[in-house]
N, C-alpha and C positions, 0 to 999 in steps of 0.2 A: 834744720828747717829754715833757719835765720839766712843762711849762707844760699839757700836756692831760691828764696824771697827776692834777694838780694839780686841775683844770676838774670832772676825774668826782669825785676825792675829795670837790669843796665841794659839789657836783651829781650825787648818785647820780641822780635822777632825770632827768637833761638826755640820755638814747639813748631812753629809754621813749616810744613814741606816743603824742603828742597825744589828749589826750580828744575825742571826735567828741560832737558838740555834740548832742542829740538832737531830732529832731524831732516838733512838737507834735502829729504826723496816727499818730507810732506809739507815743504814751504810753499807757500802762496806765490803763482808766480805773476810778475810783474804785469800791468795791463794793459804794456806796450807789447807786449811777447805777444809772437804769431803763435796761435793753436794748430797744431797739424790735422789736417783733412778738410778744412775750411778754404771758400772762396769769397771772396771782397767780389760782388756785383755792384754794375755800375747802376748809378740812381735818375732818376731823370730829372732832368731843370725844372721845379716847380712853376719859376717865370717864363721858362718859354708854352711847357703846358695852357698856362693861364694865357698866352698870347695867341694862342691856338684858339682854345675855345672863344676867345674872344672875337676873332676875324671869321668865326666861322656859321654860316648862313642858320637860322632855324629850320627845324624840321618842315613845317608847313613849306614854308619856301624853298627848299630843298626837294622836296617832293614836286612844287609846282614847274618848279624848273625841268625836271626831266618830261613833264607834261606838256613843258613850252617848248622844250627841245625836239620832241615829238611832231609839233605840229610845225615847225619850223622847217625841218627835212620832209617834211610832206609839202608843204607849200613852194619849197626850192626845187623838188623833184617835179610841182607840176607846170613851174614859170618856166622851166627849163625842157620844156617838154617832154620830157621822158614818163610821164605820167598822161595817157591821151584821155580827155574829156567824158568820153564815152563809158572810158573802162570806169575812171577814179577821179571823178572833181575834186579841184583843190579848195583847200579852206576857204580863200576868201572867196571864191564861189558859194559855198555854203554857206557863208554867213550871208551874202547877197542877199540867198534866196530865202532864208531864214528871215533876216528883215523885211521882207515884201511879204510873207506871209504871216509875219506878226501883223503888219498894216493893214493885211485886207480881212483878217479875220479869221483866217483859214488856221491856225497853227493853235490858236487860242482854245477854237470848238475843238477843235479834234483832241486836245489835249485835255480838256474837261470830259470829254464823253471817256478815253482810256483812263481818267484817275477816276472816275465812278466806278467804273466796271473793276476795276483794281480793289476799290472798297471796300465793293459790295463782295466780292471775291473773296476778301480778307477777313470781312467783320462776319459772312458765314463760316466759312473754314472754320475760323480758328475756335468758334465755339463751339464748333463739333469734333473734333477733334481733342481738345479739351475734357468736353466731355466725357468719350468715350475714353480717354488715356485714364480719368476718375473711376469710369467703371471697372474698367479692367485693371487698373493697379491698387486698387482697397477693396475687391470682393474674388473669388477664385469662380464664382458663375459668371463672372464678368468675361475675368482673365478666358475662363474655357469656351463661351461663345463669342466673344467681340476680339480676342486678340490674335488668333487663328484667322478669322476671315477677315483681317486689317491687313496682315501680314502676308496674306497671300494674294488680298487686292492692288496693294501697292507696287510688286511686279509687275504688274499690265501696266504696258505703257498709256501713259492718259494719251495721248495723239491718238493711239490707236482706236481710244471711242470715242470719238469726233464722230464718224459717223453716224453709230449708234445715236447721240445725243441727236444728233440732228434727226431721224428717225422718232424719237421720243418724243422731243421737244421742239422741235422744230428750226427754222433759222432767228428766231429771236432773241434778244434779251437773253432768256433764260439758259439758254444753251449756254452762250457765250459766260453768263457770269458762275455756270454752275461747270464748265469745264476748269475754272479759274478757284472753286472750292474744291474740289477734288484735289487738285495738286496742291494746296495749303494744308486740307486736314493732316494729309500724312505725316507731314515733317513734324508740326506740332504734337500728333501721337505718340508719333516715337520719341522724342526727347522728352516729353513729358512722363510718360509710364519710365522709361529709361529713370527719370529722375527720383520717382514715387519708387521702383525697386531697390535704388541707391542708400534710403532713407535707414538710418540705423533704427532695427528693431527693439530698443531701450528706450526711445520714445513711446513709442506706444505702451511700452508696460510703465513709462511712468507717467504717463496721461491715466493709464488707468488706477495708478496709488495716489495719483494727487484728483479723481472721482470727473476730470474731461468728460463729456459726453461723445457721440460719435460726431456732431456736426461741430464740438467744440474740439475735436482732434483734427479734426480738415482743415478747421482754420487757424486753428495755433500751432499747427505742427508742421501738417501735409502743403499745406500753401507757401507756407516762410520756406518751406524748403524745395521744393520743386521750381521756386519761380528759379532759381538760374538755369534749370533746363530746359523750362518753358521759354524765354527770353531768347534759347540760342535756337529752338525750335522754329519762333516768329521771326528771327535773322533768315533764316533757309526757305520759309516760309515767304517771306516776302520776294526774295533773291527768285521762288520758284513761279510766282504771282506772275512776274514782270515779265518770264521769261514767254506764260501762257497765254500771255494778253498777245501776242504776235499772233498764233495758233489762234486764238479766238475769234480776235478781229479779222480774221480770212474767210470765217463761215458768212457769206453774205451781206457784211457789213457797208453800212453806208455811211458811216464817220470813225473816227476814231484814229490815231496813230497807223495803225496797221493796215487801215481803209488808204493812206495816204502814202503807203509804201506799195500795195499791189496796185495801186495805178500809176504811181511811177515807174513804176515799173514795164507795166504796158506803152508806155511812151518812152522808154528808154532815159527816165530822166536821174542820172547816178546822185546828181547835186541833192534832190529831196530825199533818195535812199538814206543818202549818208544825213543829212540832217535828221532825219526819224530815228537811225540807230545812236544817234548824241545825244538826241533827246530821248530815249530808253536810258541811255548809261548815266545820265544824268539824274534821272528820277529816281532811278536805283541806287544809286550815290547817298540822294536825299532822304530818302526811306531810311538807308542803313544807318546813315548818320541820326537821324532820329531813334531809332530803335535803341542805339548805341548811350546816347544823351538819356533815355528810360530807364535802359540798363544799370546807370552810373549814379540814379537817383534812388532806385528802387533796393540797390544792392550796396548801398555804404553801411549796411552792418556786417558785410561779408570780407572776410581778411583777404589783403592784397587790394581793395578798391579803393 
């Protein structure tokens, strides 16, 4: 016993396993060594990147540029004549007669009598259209009388009951601003009820375990979640407004944007044509951008905004 006492004390190490000898097929290989099947792709200069984006225009101005470049080869094509007066006034003709018509008044009325009738257009639409997308997508007596006869009104072309309206209602006001509802309800309908079908049906059963009422499920539920389809509804919607106010303002009118396009038209005057459809694209411009700025207020609990 004395003698193997002895053995460990001179040799801690003499019970410890043998080192296993390592073999050459499972060494580490070095991590300069190329792997086979791999390729070294090239990287890109972070600093010329960054030199890039730096020299490079914003979006706004980017976008305005191709707009001024627009109007630039219009204006060279008409200095140059190849564009004759008659056919396609050039800009700064437009703008001419645009300033002469801010000064005497003309451009101002006309353009407050089309954003009334736009309004007025707008703030009936869209509440009836609303409405009925409410009846029809939270009740199935809804859905089976109101959503059939929505869906089979909105195929007839609304031009095509201009006369009728005139018939009806006569050439007043009211034609005019109820040809300009009809084409708003639709769009709003449809995206709306679209939106209300969309709604996961595990809200409603858990409005009804945590005891919601029905007018408190519309509006904790059905509202927070429809508005983004409602929203792209009153985009199309307006986009469809502007488009009727042309068609409107033709029935008999005696002011208004469209009043100042069919009499330039009887005079042959291209310069005020083209000024009236600038000032449309314009105001529709403004609209969307509004709608848009709503959108972005209304909707920052919505991911991705």
């Amino acid at each position: 016993m004395t003698s193997i006492q002895e053995t460990l004390h001179q040799s801690p190490g003499a019970l410890k396993s043998p080192a296993r000898p390592t073999s050459p097929s499972v060494q580490k290989p070095h991590r300069d060594a190329k792997v086979a099947g791999l390729v070294k792709l090239p990287t890109v200069d972070a600093a010329a990147g960054a030199r890039r984006r730096k020299w490079r225009l914003p979006r706004g101005l980017e976008r305005f540029a191709g707009v001024a470049l627009l109007f630039a080869g219009w204006q060279a094509a008409s200095s140059a004549g190849w564009l004759s007066p008659t056919v396609l006034a050039g800009p700064s003709t437009v703008v001419h007669v645009g300033w002469d018509m801010i000064k005497d008044g003309t451009l101002g009325d006309a353009l407050w009598t089309s954003l009334q009738r736009v309004l007025w257009g707008l703030g009936i639409g869209i509440v009836i259209g609303a409405v009925l997308a409410l009846f029809a997508g939270l009740s199935r007596v809804g859905d089976d009388l109101v959503d059939s006869n929505v869906q089979m009104l909105r195929f007839v072309p609304i031009i095509g009951l201009q006369p009728l309206l005139i018939l009806w209602l006569g050439l007043g006001e009211t034609a005019k601003i109820s040809l300009i509802v009809m084409g708003v309800a639709f769009p709003v309908y449809v995206q709306t009820v679209s939106a209300i079908r969309a709604l996961d049906p595990r809200y409603a059963e858990l409005s009804t375990v945590v005891g919601l009422s029905r007018f408190g499920l519309i509006r904790r539920v059905v509202l927070p979640g429809v508005l983004p389809g409602f929203l792209v509804g009153l985009r199309m919607a307006t986009a469809v407004a502007w488009l009727l106010l042309v068609f409107a303002e033709q029935m008999n009118a005696h002011s208004g944007i469209g009043y100042l396009m069919i009499r330039a038209q009887t005079f042959f005057q291209t310069d005020v044509i083209v000024l009236c459809l600038i000032v449309y694209a314009v105001l529709g411009l403004i609209s969307d951008a509004l709608i848009r700025l709503l959108e972005r207020r209304l909707l920052r609990w919505a991911p991705g905004r």
